[in-house]
C-alpha positions as CSV (number, residue, x, y, z in Angstrom):
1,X,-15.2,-0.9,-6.3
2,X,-11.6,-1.7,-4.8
3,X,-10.7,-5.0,-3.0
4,X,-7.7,-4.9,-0.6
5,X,-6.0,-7.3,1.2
6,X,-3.7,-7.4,4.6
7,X,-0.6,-9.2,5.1
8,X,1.3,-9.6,8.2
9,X,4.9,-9.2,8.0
10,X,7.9,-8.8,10.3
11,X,11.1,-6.6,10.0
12,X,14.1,-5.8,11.7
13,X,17.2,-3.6,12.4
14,X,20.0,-3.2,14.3
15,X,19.2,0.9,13.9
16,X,16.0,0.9,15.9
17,X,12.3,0.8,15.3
18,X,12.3,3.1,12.8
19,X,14.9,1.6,10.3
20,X,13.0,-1.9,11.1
21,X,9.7,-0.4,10.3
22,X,11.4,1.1,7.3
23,X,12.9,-1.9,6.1
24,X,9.5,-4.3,5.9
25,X,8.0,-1.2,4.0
26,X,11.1,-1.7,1.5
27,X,10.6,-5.3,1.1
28,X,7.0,-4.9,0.9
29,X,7.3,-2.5,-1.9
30,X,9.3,-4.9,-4.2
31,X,7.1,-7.6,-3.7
32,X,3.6,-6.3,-3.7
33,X,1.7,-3.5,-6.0
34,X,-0.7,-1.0,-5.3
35,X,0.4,-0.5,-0.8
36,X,-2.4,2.2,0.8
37,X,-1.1,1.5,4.5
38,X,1.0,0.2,7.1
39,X,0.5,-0.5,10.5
40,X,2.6,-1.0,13.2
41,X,1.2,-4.2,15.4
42,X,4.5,-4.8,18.2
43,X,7.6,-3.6,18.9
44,X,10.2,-6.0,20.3
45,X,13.9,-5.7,20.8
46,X,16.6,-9.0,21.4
47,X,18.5,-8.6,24.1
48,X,22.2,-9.8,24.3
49,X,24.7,-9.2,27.2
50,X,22.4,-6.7,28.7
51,X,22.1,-4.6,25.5
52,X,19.8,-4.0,22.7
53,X,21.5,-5.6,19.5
54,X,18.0,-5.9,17.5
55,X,14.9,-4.4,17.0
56,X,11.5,-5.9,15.6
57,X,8.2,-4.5,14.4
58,X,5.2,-6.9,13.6
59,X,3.1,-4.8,10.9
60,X,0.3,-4.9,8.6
61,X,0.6,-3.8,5.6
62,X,-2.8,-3.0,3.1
63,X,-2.7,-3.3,-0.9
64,X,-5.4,-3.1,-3.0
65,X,-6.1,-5.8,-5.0
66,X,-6.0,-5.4,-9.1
């Protein structure tokens, strides 16, 4: 029987959603063992002079606990 848990994490890139939701799932995988899923909860972008200059994704991400 398996046991996983969900943590909440934001990320973010100057590239677009993508890269940003690429980026939590890099810093997720050096942190935490044993990842079975991500999902994406928000997108957001900052705003400056008009422009985009970042984007954000809130995500879950599921590990299994060992």
């Amino acid at each position: 029987m398996a046991v996983a848990r969900v943590s909440e994490i934001t990320a973010s890139s100057t590239q677009g959603f993508q890269a940003a939701f690429q980026e939590g799932i890099d810093r997720a995988t050096a942190t935490l063992r044993n990842i079975t899923g991500a999902e994406i909860i928000s997108q957001k972008a900052k705003i400056e002079s008009g422009k985009i200059s970042e984007y954000r994704v809130q995500m879950k991400i599921t590990f299994i606990l060992e």
